[in-house]
Phi, psi and omega in degrees: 000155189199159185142211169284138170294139186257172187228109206255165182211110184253142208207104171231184196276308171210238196270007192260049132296343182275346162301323184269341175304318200281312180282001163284318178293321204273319146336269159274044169282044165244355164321171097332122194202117150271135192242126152291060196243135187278074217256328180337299195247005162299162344310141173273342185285359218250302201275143219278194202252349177268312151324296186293279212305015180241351207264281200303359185271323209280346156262339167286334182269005165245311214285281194350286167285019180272311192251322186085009190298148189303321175202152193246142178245138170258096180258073183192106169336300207278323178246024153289306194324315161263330166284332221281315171305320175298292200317309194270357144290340126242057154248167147249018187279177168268150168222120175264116166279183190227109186231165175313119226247037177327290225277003170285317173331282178300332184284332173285327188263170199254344180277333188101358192251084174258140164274129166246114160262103202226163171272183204295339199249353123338286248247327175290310176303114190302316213305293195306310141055246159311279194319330203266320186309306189297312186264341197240359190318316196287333185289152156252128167221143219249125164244078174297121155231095171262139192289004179228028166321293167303327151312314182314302205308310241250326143320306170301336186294310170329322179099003174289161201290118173225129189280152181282335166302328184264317185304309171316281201310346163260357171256344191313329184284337148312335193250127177219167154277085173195148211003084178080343173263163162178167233307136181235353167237128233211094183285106184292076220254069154160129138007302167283008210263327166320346205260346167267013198283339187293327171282331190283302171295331153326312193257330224280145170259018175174149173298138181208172188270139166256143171249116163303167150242357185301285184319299200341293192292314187299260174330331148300319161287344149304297190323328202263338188237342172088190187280170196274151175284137178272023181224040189284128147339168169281141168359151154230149157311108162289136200281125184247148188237057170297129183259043192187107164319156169195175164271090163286115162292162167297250253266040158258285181326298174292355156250000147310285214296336223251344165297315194155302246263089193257334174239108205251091185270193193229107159212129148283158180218148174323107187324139218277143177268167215273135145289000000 
């Protein structure tokens, strides 16, 4: 394909969407990528179910005719399970959500013992639901949300201290036993949770498969967008949208910039109204 550069806007509560930007890019790098985080109101796993859809419409009813994108990634487990019937009813761009990746989990593990590590409003969602009905029946599956997962990663990114005791105590509920078998697939159900793996396989009290969602989506954004031009420019530095000022440390910066994510704005947005 060749032409005009398309413009993808990949969107999360806050950085750990940059799991799903980076195999995306690496996909496409003749795109355009605006990345979004709505950091104003993180955590999203937090917030009741009337709050998010009217918080996530109220930022798409700014970004969209701000940016114009070709296609939108919700690269966030807790508010694909729910916003993605509002967002395409009212847009017409395409939108790829981020969902619990269950059904590769059960088809792969061989004991029958799968961890869904998800946030709280995941973890909540009749969607997730579904998915453990339709796909895990054969499965025993342990569905943990500690409530403070996400922040760590979004510390660790920071360079801030997050202890290996505390990272175990929260995957530790996940790992089960029973009668000889025990857990061997570990559904990484949030966005940020990649950003911590290198500590998760550290602490793991036994090897297991961890599942990204990072490819997933990434193909899915070929399928939707087609292969990258074999006569593309070089990369541009991507434009980040925080709706919320904050204090970057240098090694804030410097896992930003190493993403891509080289100009770094602010727009606020209105508190989100009842839908």
């Amino acid at each position: 394909m060749s032409g005009k550069r398309q413009t993808i806007l990949v969107f999360d509560s806050g950085v750990g969407g940059l799991t799903v930007l980076d195999p995306i890019r690496k996909a496409r790098p003749d795109a355009n990528y605006i990345y979004v985080a709505d950091n104003s109101v993180f955590p999203y796993g937090e917030l009741s179910e009337d709050v998010l859809l009217a918080r996530v419409r109220d930022v798409f009813d700014t970004m969209i005719p701000r940016f114009n994108p070709d296609l939108v990634v919700i690269a966030c487990h807790t508010a694909s399970t729910l916003v993605l019937p509002m967002l395409r009813a009212r847009f017409s761009i395409p939108f790829v959500g981020t969902v619990p990746a269950i059904k590769p989990a059960a088809e792969q593990s061989q004991s029958r013992i799968i961890g869904i590590l998800s946030t709280r409003g995941t973890a909540q969602r009749d969607y997730t639901a579904a998915l453990i009905r339709d796909f895990a029946q054969t499965c025993e599956v342990i569905l943990h949300a500690p409530s403070e997962l996400a922040s760590k990663a979004e510390a660790a990114l920071n360079d801030e201290i997050v202890t290996d005791a505390s990272i175990l105590a929260d995957i530790a509920p996940c790992f089960v036993e029973n009668e000889g078998r025990r857990t061997d697939t570990i559904v990484l159900a949030c966005t940020h949770y990649p950003l911590l793996l290198e500590a998760f396989e550290r602490v793991a009290p036994w090897p297991v498969t961890w599942i990204d969602p990072g490819p997933a989506i990434a193909r899915r954004v070929v399928q939707l967008m087609g292969e990258a031009s074999s006569d593309a420019a070089p990369e541009q530095p991507i434009r980040a949208i925080f709706t919320s000022p904050f204090a970057a440390s240098a090694p804030l910066l410097a896992a930003l910039k190493g993403y891509g994510l080289e100009k770094i704005d602010f727009i606020s947005i209105n508190p989100a109204s009842p839908v």
